[in-house]
C-alpha positions, 0 to 999 in steps of 0.5 A, a space after each residue: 797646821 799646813 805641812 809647811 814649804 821651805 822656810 822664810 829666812 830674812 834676805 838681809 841676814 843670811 850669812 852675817 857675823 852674830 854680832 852684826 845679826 844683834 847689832 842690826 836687828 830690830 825685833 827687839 823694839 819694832 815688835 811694838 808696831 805689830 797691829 800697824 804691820 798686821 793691818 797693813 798687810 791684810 789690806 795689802 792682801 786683799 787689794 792684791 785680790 781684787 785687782 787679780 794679782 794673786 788668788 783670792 783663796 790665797 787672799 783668804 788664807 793670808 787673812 785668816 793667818 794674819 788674824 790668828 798671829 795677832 791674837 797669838 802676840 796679844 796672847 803672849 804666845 809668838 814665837 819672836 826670832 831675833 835672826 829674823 831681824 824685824 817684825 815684818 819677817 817675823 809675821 811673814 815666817 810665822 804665816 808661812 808656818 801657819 798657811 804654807 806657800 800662799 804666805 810668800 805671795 803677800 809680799 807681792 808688789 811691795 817692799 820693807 821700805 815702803 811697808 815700814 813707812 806705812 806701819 809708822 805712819 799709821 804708828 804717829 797718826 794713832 799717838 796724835 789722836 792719843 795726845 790730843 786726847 791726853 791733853 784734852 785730859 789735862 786741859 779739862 783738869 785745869 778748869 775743874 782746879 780753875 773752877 774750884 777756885 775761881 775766886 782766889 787771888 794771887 799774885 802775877 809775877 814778871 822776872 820771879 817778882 811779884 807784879 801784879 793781882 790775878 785770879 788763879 783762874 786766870 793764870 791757869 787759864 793760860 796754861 789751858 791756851 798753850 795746850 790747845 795750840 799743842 793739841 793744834 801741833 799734834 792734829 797738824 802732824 796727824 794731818 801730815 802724816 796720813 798719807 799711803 806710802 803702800 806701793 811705792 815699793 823699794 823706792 820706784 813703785 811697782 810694775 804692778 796694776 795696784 789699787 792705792 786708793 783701796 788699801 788708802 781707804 782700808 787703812 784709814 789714809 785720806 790720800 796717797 803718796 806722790 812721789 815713790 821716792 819721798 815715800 820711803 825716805 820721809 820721816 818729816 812726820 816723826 820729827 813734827 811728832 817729836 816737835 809738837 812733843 816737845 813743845 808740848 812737855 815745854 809747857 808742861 814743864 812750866 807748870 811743874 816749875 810752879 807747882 814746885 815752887 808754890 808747894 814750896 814752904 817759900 810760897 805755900 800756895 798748894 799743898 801736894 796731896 800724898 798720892 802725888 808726893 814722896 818723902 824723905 829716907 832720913 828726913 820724915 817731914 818732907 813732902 817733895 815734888 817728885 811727879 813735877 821734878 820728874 816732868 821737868 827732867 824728863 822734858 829734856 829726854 823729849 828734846 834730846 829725842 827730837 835732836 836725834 832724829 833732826 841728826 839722823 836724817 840731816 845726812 841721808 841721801 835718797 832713798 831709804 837708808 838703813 839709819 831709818 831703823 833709828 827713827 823708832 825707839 825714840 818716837 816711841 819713848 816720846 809717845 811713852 813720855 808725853 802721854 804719860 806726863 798728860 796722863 799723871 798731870 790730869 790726876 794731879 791737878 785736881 788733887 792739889 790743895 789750894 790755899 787762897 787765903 795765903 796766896 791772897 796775903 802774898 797779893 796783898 802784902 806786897 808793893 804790887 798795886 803801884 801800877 794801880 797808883 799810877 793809873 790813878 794819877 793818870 785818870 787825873 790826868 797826870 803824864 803816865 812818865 810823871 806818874 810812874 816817877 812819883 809811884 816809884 818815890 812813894 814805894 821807896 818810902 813805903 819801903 823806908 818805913 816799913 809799911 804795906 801801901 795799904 798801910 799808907 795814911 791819905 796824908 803821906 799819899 798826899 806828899 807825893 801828889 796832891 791828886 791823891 783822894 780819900 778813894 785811894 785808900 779803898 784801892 784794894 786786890 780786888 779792885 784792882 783785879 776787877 779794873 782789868 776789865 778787858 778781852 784776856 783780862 783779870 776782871 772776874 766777868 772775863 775769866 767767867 766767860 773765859 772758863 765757859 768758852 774754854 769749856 765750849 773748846 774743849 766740846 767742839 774738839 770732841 
């Protein structure tokens, strides 16, 4: 190791009570950004390189330092300091250790605030290519579970009430489309977020012949920055992160409400394999809910992220304010959450046991083909109003006697309305269902084709 010059203390830091260091340092959590900073920094070095600005050994040396901290903090082996406050100082002090003077030429040109700027940038641009991934996951295991079942039937519901027969397909289906306007979220705030805040320096930009389009390129950036202000004062990308999250979680939350539900003894649509259910500590028989209630609580974390950040910058004049620093440990408990959450429910929905013939008799023990009846007494041109208004006497009779629609003899059908044939007493679920014959409809041809170019979504998004 280099005889080591002087020593990097942190600018910020030196003199203040121990209790203000603790209150004020960030090490604690920002070392998560550690690959991001490292990058940054050694694209930074070699830009400062080839545009001449220090020496290219010097350049070299920073490099080799740099690649010799990450491995060490892949290791395990940094030497994390909390005087240090953050994990820029904490790289540079390590460096200087390691290489000498030549470390206190990598800051050149560049400032903390746009530094950071940059390293969370590249942070959010990576957790949107991971959620997009994980929802990627999660939309490929509703077509395996939609595909499993692709016959069964169930009942649609509006207000909690049963309404009308679909194919579980379907209804699954529709959780696939919310995702993939969520994954349309993420890919929307990556594209935002990829832009170079590196030089524009504390808030001013630098006096310095940078080459921005260099450290752009090597860092994965399509552009820079274009104003230096705006640079280090933006965190829109944070909160388009924790909106597309939430948004997100939303839905995915939906469907945990319905799992809960039909894993219910009400229902008992689905059965929750062991692996993703809890017991009781007095009650053996119990199989709870646990990774779907858990989902469902842990929505609401993401939201409060969401406000907390929404909070923070609502009052903040130009440029960087040390309230930025707030901006991390809930992105990252979001990023934690949300792909965690996608990740679980991708190995979940697979393993649930569906039970189509129950969900079948729930479509058919019901009152739900009287839209059906009133779409056949219109194709006998009878006025839908007029329909609706005799469908709605005959299930009140149903109900007053106890009987099923099915149950219903042409007879009785014919007390309501002389319309009424023999064919109506062939109006079955799955007539109904393949009646739905229209784009985004129930009718099986349509799901089928649904599924295919659900699949052929997923292949393009690869």
């Amino acid at each position: 190791m280099p005889e080591r010059k002087g020593r990097i203390d942190s600018p910020t830091a030196r003199g203040l009570d121990e209790r203000a260091l603790k209150y004020t340092a960030s090490i604690a959590y920002d070392r998560r950004l550690y690959r991001h900073d490292l990058a940054g920094s050694i694209a930074h070095a070699r830009m400062l390189a080839k545009q001449g600005i220090i020496a290219g050994d010097d350049a070299e040396s920073i490099v080799r330092g740099l690649d010799e901290i990450r491995d060490e903090i892949e290791r395990g082996e940094f030497p994390f300091r909390e005087e240090l406050e953050d994990i820029h100082l904490n790289i540079e002090a390590r460096l200087q250790e390691k290489i000498g003077e030549g470390a206190g030429r990598l800051h050149t040109a560049r400032s903390r605030n746009d530094q950071i700027a940059t390293d969370m940038r590249l942070f959010a641009m990576e957790a949107c290519d991971d959620a997009v991934l994980g929802i990627r996951g999660m939309q490929a295991a509703l077509l395996d579970l939609a595909d499993a079942n692709q016959g069964a039937v169930m009942p649609g519901y509006t207000h909690l009430q049963r309404a009308q027969p679909v194919l579980f397909a379907h209804h699954l289906l529709a959780y696939f489309e919310m995702l993939d306007r969520d994954s349309g979220r993420f890919r929307d705030c990556r594209s935002r977020a990829d832009e170079l805040p590196l030089g524009a320096g504390a808030l001013a930009g630098s006096p310095y012949p940078l080459d921005r389009e260099f450290v752009a390129s090597e860092l994965g950036f399509s552009r820079v920055s274009r104003n230096s202000i705006d640079a280090v004062a933006d965190r829109d990308f944070v909160v388009e992160f924790h909106a597309s999250a939430a948004t997100a979680m939303m839905h995915v939350s939906r469907l945990a409400e319905e799992i809960v539900l039909w894993s219910s003894d009400e229902f008992s649509f689905v059965c929750l394999p062991d692996a993703f259910a809890t017991g009781s500590s007095i009650m053996p028989q119990k199989r709870n809910p646990d990774v779907a209630e858990l989902a469902r609580g842990r929505t609401g974390r993401v939201y409060g992220n969401l406000m907390a950040i929404l909070t923070t910058l609502k009052g903040l004049p130009l440029a960087y304010n040390r309230d930025l620093q707030e901006d991390k440990q809930p992105l990252f408990d979001t990023v934690d959450t949300v792909l965690s959450t996608l990740e679980t429910f991708a190995a979940l929905l697979p393993a649930l046991q569906v039970d189509g013939e129950r969900m079948e008799a729930a479509a058919r023990n019901s009152y739900m083909l009287a839209t059906d009846l009133a779409d056949y007494l219109v194709l006998k041109r009878t006025p839908f109003r007029q329909a609706h208004q005799i469908i709605g006497e005959l299930v009140r009779y149903a109900e007053g006697e106890g009987k099923a629609l099915s149950g219903l003899s042409l007879e009785e059908y014919r007390r309501f309305s002389p319309l009424f044939d023999d064919d109506v007493l062939t109006l079955d679920v799955h007539a109904s269902i393949a009646a739905r014959d229209v784009p985004g409809g129930t009718a099986p041809p349509r799901v089928t084709e649904a599924l295919r170019a659900a699949r052929e979504r997923l292949r393009e998004v690869a």
